[in-house]
C-alpha positions in Angstrom: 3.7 -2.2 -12.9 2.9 -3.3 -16.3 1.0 -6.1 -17.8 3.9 -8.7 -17.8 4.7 -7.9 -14.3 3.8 -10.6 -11.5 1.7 -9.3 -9.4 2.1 -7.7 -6.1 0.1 -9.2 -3.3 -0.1 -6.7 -0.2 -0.2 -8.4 3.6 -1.2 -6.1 6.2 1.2 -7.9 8.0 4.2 -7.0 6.1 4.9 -3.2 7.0 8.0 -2.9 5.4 6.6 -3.7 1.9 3.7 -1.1 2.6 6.1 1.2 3.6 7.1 1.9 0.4 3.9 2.8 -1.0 3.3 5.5 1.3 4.3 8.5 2.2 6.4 9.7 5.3 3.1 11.7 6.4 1.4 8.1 6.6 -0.5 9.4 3.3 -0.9 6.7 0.4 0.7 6.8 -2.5 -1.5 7.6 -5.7 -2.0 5.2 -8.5 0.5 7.5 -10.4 3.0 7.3 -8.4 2.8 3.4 -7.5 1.8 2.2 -11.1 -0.7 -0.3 -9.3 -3.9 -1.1 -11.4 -6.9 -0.1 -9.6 -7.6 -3.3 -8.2 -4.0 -3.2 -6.9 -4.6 0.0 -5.7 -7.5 -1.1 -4.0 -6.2 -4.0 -1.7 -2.9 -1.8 -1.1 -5.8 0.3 0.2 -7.2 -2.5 2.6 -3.7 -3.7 3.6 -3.0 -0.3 5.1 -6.0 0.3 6.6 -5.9 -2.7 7.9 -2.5 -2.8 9.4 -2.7 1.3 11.3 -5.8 -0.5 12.8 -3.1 -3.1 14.3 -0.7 -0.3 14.8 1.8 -1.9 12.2 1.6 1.6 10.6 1.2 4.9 11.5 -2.4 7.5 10.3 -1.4 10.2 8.7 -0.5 13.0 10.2 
């Protein structure tokens, strides 16, 4: 994501979207590889945790 992008807002509700910022291990993905600022890293970061506690997504393995 770059400046002009709209911005991504992560629900820990939606798995499928936070799917695809982590890894088939259950791992997240780094800022490098998701191109998320580190305040969109950060709520990615709460979504997921937030959503394995729910059982919407697997721990890591």
């Amino acid at each position: 994501m770059s400046k002009g992008d709209a911005p991504i807002t992560f629900d820990y509700k939606d798995a499928p979207t936070l799917l695809r910022f982590v890894t088939e291990r259950g791992r997240i993905l780094p800022r490098a590889r998701t191109g998320l600022d580190s305040k969109g890293q950060r709520a990615l970061k709460i979504a997921v945790k937030r959503a394995r506690l729910l059982a919407l997504l697997p721990f890591a393995a």
